[in-house]
C-alpha positions as semicolon CSV with decimal commas, in nm:
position;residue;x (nm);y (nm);z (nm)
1;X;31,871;-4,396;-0,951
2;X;31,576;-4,294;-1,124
3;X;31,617;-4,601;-1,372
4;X;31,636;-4,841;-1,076
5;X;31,327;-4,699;-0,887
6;X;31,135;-4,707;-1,239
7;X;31,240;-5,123;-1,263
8;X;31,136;-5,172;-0,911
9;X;30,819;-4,994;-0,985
10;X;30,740;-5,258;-1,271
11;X;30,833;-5,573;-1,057
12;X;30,646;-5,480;-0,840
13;X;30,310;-5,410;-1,101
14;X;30,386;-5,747;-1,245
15;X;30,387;-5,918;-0,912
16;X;30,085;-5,747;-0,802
17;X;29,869;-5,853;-1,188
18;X;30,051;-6,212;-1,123
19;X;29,850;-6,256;-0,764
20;X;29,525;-6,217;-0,948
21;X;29,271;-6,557;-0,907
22;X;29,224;-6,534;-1,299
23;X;29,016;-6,860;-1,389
24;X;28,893;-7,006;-1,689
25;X;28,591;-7,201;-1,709
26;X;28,672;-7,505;-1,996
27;X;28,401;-7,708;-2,175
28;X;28,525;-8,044;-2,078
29;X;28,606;-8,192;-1,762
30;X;28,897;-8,315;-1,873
31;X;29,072;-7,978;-1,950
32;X;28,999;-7,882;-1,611
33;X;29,226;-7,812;-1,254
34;X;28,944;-7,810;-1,079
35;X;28,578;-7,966;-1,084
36;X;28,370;-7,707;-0,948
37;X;27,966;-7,747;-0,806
38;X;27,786;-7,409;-0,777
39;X;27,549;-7,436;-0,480
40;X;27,257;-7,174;-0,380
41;X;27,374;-7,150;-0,002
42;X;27,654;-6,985;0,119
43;X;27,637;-7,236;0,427
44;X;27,695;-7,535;0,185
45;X;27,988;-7,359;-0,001
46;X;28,381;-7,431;0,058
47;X;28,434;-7,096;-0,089
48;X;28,255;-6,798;-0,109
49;X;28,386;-6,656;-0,495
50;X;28,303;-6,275;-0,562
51;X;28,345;-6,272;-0,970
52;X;28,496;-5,922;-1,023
53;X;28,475;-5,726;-1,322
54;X;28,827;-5,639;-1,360
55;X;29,168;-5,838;-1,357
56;X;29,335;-5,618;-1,092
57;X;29,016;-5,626;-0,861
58;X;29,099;-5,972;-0,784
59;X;29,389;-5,886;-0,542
60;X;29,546;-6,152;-0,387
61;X;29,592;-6,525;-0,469
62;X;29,319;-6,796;-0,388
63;X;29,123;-6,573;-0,163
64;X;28,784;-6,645;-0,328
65;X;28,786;-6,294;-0,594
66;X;28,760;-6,424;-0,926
67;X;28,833;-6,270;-1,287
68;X;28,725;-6,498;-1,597
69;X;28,952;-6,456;-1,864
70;X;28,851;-6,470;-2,219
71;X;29,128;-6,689;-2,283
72;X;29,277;-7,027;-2,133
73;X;29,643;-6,936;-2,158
74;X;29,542;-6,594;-1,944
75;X;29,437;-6,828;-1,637
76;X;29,566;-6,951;-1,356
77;X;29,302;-7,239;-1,301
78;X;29,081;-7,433;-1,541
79;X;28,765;-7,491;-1,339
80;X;28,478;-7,709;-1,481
81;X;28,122;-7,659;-1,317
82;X;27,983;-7,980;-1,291
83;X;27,603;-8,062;-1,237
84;X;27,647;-8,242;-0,914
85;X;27,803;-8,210;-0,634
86;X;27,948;-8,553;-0,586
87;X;28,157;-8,479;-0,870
88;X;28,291;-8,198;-0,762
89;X;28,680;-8,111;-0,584
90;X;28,511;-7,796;-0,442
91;X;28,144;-7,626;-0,378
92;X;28,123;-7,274;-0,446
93;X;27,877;-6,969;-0,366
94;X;27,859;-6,680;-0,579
95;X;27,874;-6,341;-0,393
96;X;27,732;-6,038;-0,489
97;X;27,948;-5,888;-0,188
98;X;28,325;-5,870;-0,207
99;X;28,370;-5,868;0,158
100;X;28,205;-6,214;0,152
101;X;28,473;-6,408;-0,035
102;X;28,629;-6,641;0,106
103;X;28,708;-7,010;0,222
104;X;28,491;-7,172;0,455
105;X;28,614;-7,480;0,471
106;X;29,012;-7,399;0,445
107;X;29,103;-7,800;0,386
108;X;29,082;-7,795;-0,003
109;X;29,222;-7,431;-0,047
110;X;29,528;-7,649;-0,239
111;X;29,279;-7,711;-0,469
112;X;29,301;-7,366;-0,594
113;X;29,648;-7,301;-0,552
């Protein structure tokens, strides 16, 4: 019994690290998922992103809480930040609030699936 609660335990742990948005921001646009433009209002974002500190904050998939991972293979998405926002599949705003994050404009959350 104890053996089967301790598995569970793990699938569960793995599940809950798997759910993390971990992203990875590449050097060329052509590596990337997604093309990403970074604007200054939160009124002009499709997602508000709150870049956390730690792999396991980011709870939950493609809810707008971010990890960067120091490696490619570790993420989920390959985003590119582009300089203009013509180019880009999605405008973000960068949070300093975790409550914030979120989509705003819920028509390209595939993007980030």
């Amino acid at each position: 019994m104890k053996k089967l609660l301790f598995i569970l335990i793990l699938a569960v742990a793995g599940t809950v690290a798997a759910s993390a948005q971990t992203v990875y921001s590449v050097s060329y646009k052509s590596e990337a998922d997604v093309k990403v433009y970074v604007t200054n209002y939160k009124s002009d974002a499709d997602l508000v992103v709150y870049k956390c500190k730690y792999k396991s904050d980011a709870q939950g998939t493609n809810k707008g809480l971010w990890f960067f991972t120091d490696y490619k293979s570790d993420a989920k998405k390959k985003v590119y930040f582009v300089d203009y926002k013509s180019e880009a599949d999605i405008v973000v705003y960068f949070s300093d609030y975790k409550s914030d994050a979120g989509w705003r404009n819920r028509s390209k959350m595939h993007k980030m699936q």
